[in-house]
Residue, then its C-alpha position, 0 to 999 in steps of 0.5 A: x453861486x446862485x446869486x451871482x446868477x440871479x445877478x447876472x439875470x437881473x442885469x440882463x433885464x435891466x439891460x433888455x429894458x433899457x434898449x427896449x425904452x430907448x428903441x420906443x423913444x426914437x420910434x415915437x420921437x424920431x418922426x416927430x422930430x422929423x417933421x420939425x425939422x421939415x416944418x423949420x426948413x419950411x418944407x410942407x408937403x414932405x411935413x404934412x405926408x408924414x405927420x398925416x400919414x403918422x396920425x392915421x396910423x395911430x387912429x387904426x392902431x387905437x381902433x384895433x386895440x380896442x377890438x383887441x385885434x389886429x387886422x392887415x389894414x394897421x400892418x400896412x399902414x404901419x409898413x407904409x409909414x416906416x417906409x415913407x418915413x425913411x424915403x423923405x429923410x434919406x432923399 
C-alpha cells in the first residue's frame, strides 16, 4: 500500500509541476505575444507601453535579485505591469 502512495505523491508532483511550467509560459510569453500582436496591427503606443514598461520590470527584478531583496518599488511595478497589461488587452 505504501508505494500506491508514493505513487499517488509523485503523481501530484508531476502535475504541480506542469501547471506551474505552463502558468510561467503564458507569464513570459503572454505580453510578449501581445505586444506582437500590437506591432502587426501597427498599433504603437499600446506596443511601446507595454514592451518598455515589461523591460523596467525585469531590469529592477535583476537589480533585487542580485541584492537578494526585494523592495516595493519591483511589487509596483510589477503591479503596474499586470494591471497595464490587462487594461490594453481587454480595451
Amino acid at each position: 500500500m505504501k508505494w500506491l502512495w508514493r505513487l499517488l505523491d509523485g503523481l501530484d508532483a508531476i502535475e504541480l509541476v506542469f501547471y506551474g511550467c505552463l502558468a510561467a509560459a503564458m507569464f513570459v510569453g503572454g505580453p510578449i505575444w501581445l505586444v506582437a500582436c500590437f506591432v502587426v496591427k501597427q498599433r504603437y503606443l499600446p506596443a511601446v507601453v507595454l514592451g518598455l514598461l515589461g523591460c523596467v520590470c525585469i531590469a529592477i527584478g535583476v537589480r533585487d535579485l542580485r541584492r537578494k531583496r526585494f523592495s516595493w518599488l519591483t511589487g509596483g511595478l510589477a503591479a503596474g505591469w499586470f494591471v497595464t497589461t490587462l487594461w490594453i488587452s481587454l480595451g
